[in-house]
Structure formats: C-alpha cells, structure tokens
C-alpha positions in Angstrom: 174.6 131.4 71.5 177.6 129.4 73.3 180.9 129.9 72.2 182.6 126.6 70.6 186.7 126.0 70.6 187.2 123.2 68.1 190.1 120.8 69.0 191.1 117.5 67.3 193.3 116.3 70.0 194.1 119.5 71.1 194.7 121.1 67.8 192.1 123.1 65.5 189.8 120.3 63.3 186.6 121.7 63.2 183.4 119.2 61.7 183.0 118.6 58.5 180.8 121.5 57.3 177.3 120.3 55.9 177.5 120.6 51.5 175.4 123.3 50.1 171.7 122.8 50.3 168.7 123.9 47.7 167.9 127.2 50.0 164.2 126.3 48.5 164.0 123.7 50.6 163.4 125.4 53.8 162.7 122.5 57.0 159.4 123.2 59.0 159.4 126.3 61.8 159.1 123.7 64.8 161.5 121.7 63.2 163.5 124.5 63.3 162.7 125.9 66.6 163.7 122.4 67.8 167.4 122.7 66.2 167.7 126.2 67.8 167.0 124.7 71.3 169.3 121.7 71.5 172.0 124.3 70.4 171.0 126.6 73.2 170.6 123.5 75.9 173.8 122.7 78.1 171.7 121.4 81.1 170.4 118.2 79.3 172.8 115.8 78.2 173.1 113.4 74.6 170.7 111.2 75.1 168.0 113.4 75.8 169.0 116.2 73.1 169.7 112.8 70.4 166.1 111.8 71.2 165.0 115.2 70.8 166.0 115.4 67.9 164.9 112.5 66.5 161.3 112.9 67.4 161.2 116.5 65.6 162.4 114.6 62.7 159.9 112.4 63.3 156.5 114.9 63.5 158.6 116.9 60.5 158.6 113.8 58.0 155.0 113.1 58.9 152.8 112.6 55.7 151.5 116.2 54.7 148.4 116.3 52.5 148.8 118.2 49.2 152.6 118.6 50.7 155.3 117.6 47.3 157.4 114.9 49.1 160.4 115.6 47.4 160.5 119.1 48.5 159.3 117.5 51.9 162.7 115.1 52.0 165.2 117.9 51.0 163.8 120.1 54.0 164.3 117.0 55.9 168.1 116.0 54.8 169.2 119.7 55.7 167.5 119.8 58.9 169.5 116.0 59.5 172.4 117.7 58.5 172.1 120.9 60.7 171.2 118.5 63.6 174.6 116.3 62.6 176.7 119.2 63.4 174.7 121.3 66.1 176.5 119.5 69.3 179.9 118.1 68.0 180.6 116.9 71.0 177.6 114.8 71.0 178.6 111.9 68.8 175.1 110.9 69.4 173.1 113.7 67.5 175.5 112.3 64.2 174.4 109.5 64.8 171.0 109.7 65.4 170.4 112.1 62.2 172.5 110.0 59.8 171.0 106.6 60.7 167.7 108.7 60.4 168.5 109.5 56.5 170.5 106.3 55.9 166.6 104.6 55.8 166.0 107.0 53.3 168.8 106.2 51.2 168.2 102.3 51.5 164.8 102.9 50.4 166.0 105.3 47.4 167.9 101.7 46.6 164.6 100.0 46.4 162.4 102.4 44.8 163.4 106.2 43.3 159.4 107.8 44.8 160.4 110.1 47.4 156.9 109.3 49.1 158.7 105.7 49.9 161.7 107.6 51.1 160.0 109.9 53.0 157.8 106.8 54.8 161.1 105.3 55.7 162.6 108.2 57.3 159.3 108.8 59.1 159.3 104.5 60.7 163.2 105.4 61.6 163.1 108.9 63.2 159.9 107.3 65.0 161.8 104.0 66.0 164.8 106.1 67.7 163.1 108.7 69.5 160.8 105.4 70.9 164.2 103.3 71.3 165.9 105.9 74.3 163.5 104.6 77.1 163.9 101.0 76.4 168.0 101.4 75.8 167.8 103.3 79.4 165.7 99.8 80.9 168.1 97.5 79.5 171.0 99.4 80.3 170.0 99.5 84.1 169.3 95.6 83.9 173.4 95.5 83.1 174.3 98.1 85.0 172.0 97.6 88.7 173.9 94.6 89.6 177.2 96.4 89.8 176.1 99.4 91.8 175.7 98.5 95.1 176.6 100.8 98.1 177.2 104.6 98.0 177.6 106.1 95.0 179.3 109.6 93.2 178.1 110.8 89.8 178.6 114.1 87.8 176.7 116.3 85.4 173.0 115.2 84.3 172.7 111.9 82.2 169.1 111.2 81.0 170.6 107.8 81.0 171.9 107.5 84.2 168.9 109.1 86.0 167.2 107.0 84.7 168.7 104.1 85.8 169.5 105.7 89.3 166.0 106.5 90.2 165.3 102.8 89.3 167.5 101.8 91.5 166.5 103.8 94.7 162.7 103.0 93.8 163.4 99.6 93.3 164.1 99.0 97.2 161.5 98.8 100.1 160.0 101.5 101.2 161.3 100.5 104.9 165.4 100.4 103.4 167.6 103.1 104.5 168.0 105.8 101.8 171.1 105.2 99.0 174.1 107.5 99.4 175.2 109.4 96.6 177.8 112.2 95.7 176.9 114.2 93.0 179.5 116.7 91.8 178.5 120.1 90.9 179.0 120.3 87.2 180.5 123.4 86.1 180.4 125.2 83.7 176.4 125.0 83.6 175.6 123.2 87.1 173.6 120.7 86.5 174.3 119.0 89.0 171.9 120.7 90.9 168.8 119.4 89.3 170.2 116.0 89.2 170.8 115.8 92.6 167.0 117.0 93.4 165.6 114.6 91.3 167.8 112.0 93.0 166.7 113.3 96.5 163.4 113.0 95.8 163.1 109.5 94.1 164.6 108.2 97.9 168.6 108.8 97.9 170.6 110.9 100.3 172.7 113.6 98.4 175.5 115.2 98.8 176.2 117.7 96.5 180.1 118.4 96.0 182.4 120.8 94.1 183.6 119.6 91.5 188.0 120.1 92.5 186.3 118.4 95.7 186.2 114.8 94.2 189.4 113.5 95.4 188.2 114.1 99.1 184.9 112.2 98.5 185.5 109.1 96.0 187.3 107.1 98.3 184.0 107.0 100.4 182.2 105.0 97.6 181.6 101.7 96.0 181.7 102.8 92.5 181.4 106.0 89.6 179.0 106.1 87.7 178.7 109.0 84.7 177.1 109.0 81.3 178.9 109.6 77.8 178.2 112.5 75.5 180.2 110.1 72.9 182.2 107.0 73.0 185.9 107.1 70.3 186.6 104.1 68.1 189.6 104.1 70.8 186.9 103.5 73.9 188.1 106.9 75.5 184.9 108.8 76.3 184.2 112.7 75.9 181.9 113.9 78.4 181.0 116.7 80.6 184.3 118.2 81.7 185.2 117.4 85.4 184.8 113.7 84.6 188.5 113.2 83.6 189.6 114.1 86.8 186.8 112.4 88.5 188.2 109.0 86.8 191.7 109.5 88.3 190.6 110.2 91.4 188.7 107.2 91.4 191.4 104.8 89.4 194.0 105.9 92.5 191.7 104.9 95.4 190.8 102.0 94.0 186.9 102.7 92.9 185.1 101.2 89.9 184.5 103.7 87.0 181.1 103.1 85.1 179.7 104.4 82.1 176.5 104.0 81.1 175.4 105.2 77.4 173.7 103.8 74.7 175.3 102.4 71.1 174.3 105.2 69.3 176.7 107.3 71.2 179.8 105.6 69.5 181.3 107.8 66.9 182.1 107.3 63.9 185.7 106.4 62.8 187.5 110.0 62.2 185.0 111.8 64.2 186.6 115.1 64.9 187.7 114.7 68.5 185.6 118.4 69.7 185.6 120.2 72.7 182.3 122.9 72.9 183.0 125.7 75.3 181.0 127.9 76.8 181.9 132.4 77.4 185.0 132.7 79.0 183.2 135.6 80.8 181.3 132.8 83.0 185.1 132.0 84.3 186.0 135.7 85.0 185.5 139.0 83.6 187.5 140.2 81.4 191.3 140.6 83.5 193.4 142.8 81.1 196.2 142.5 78.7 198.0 138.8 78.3 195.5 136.8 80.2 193.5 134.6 77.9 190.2 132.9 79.6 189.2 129.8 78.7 185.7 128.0 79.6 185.4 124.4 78.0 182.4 122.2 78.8 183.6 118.6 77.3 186.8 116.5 78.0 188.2 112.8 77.1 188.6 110.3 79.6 190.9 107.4 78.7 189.8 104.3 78.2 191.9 102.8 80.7 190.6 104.8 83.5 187.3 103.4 82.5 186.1 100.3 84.5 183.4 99.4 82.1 181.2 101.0 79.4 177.4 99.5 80.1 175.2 100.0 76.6 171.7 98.1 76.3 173.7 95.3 74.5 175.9 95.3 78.1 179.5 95.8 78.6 180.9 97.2 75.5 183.5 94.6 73.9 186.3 95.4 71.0 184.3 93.8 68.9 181.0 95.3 69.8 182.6 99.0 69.7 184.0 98.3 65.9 180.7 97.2 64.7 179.1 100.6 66.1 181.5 102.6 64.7 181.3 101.6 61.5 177.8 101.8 61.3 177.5 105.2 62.3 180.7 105.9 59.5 177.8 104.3 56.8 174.9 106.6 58.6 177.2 109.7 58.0 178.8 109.0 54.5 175.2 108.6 53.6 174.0 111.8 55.0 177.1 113.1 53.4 176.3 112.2 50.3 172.7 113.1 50.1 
C-alpha cells in the first residue's frame, strides 16, 4: 500500500478519522474490493476514482431480498465513510460519499424506515456515478472555445481526456493533427497512457519531462490540467508537477486552465493533504542523514490559475462558496451518522 505524508499547509493535520462503527455491520466483499482498489490506483485521477466509487455504492445499496435494511444502511455508512478518507487528497471521494449519505439522512427527516433511507441512497449513488459523463460534456462546451492552438497538459484527468479527445475528433478528418505537450507525470507516469490515448484519437504528442516544462510552455496557446480538489481559497491540489507547470506558464505569458467538476470543491477546513508515494521509487536507500521524500499531490495558487472551467462554467466567488458549503453539510452529515 502507498505511503501517505499528511500535511496541513506543510505541517502534520491528518483527516478526521471515521467514528467507531457497529463491526456487525460488515459492507459487501465487492464493495470492499472496490475500496481496496481506489486506494491502490495512482494512475487514474478524482473523477474517475469519485465515480467509482459512487457506482459501488450504488450496486451495494441495491434492494436485497430477505436482506434487513438497517443492517444493509450501516454496512453502507461505513463503507461512505472508508471511501471519505481513502484518497485525502481527493476532495472529490468526500464529497461524493457524503452527498451519497446526506440523501439518506434527509430521507431519515421524512420518514425513520431504513428501507426509504436505503432507496434514497440507492437514486443518489446512481445519480452521481451517471452525473461524471455529462459534467465532462458540459464542461468541454465551456472549456472548447478557449483551447485553440497547441496545447501542454500533465498527469491523466478523466475529465480532461475527455474533453481533449472531443476536441481533436470534433475536427475534419482532412485538418492537420492538434499539437499537444504532455508532461511525464512522475511519480507514477501517467502521462504515458494519456498521451497514447491522445495520439490515437488524432493529436500529435510530445511527451516531455516533467523539470522540462519551462522549455516547452512558451510554445503553446494555453494549459490545461485537471483538479484532484479545488480549496474554499480557489488554490487547487493536484498531481504534483503542476505547480511548477503554472509558473512556467504565468511567466511566458500562457493561459492556465483547469477543468474539474463541482463536486471536487472541498469542504471548508478540509485538511489541506499531500499523499506520497515510497521514497524508494526516488532512490534507494543512500545512508545516514539523507531523508527521501516522494510526494504525489501539490497546491497551485489561485492566482497562477487562469480559470477553473466546472459544468456550471468558470467558477465565480460566489459559485465556489455555495460548493463548499454543500460539501461541509454532506460531510457533517456523514459525520454524524
């Protein structure tokens, strides 16, 4: 399993630990299987892992014959809480799991059966894993406009393939191939796979280191990443690499776009968490006083950031403070059971 450094702005605030469950209640073995795999998977990125997860909730909070659907619902509210804290630097997975309960604590409000609970985690868990797709279509509507001319990305955004495959496609067959940088992505390289999936839906790829970037921004139009979760501040953790990739592109001039959807913003007081991968993927152990260390995630400001583009467009003040205290209600209410 990954090693994890947990840093709250560089100093040692782990997540909130999830509240003793009823070890009776045990959540379902695919369910479980599916929890064990976004916690192994550093080649994917939020959105894909958020809708992941969602959809296990889903298949695990369908109706059971002879199943007791209380028992059902606490399996289900400690598998939402496992998920919660299985990426923290995914604001997204909090999200997603705590808006997932929060339907079954408004429909607690409405009626104490845990079979009417249960149903409304079901149509939620259902309704997200659905929503990804059409958030990635309406983001791209945004984002398309603004994305003419060559191109640098990094890591692998579900989002952003998305968008960028629509883009290339979208063009006449007879049209000269897009250009597009596409940085390594260490630790992990997933850059790699992005950049063949990119090559084969029609664009021209280079693929770059990633200390490379200052040499190649200043040959684009614009940057455009993903977000494994946007701060109440609009700073932006993603894969690490993209902070430097931001200044690089801030000093010659070249837009910075981020394309994520809403559930990505964080919660108010979400810790601010950097994963980290073995220290023995940098270098192998080099003797006495030499500490290694491997991190996976940083923050980019929010004023490197040209614009973040959600499937409700550019995010505004206002827009960001509405998110972010709706996912603060989907976790207090997981929190609270």
């Amino acid at each position: 399993m990954p090693q994890r450094a947990d840093r709250d702005a560089g100093r040692g605030q782990a997540p909130r630990a999830p509240k003793r469950i009823d070890s009776r209640a045990e959540p379902p073995e695919e369910l479980d299987a599916a929890i064990a795999a976004i916690v192994a998977d550093h080649e994917r990125g939020a959105s894909f892992l958020a809708r992941r997860a969602a959809l296990a909730l889903a298949a695990a909070s369908a109706p059971v014959q002879g199943a007791d659907p209380g028992r059902q619902l606490a399996a289900l509210h400690a598998a939402a809480r496992r998920l919660a804290v299985a990426r923290p630097s995914m604001a997204a997975l909090a999200t997603t799991a705590g808006r997932i309960w929060l339907a079954a604590a408004d429909a607690r409000e409405r009626s104490a059966a845990a079979a009417a609970q249960l149903t409304a985690l079901h149509a939620e868990a259902a309704r997200l894993g659905a929503l990804w797709d059409d958030a990635a279509h309406m983001i791209g509507d945004a984002a398309i406009p603004l994305l003419g001319g060559p191109l640098y990305t990094i890591s692998r955004s579900g989002t952003v393939e998305a968008v960028l495959v629509r883009l290339a496609r979208g063009r006449g067959v007879a049209d000269r191939p897009r250009e597009i940088f596409v940085a390594q992505s260490l630790p992990g390289g997933e850059g790699a796979p992005a950049a063949a999936v990119l090559a084969g839906s029609g664009w021209r790829v280079t693929l770059v280191g990633d200390a490379a970037c200052g040499i190649f921004v200043a040959q684009v139009a614009a940057v455009v990443c993903g977000a494994d979760s946007v701060r109440a501040d609009g700073s932006v953790v993603n894969k690490v690499g993209t902070y430097p990739l931001a200044l690089a592109a801030h000093a010659a001039g070249v837009p910075f776009y981020v394309l994520c959807e809403t559930l990505k913003i964080a919660a108010p007081g979400y810790p601010l968490t950097f994963e980290e991968l073995s220290p023995l993927d940098v270098s192998t152990p080099l003797g006495p006083g030499i500490t290694t260390r491997n991190p996976a995630f940083d923050r980019t400001p929010g004023e490197c950031i040209t614009a973040v583009i959600t499937e409700r467009g550019r995010l505004t003040r206002g827009l960001l403070a509405a998110e972010a205290e709706r996912a603060g209600r989907a976790q207090a209410a997981l929190d609270a059971g």
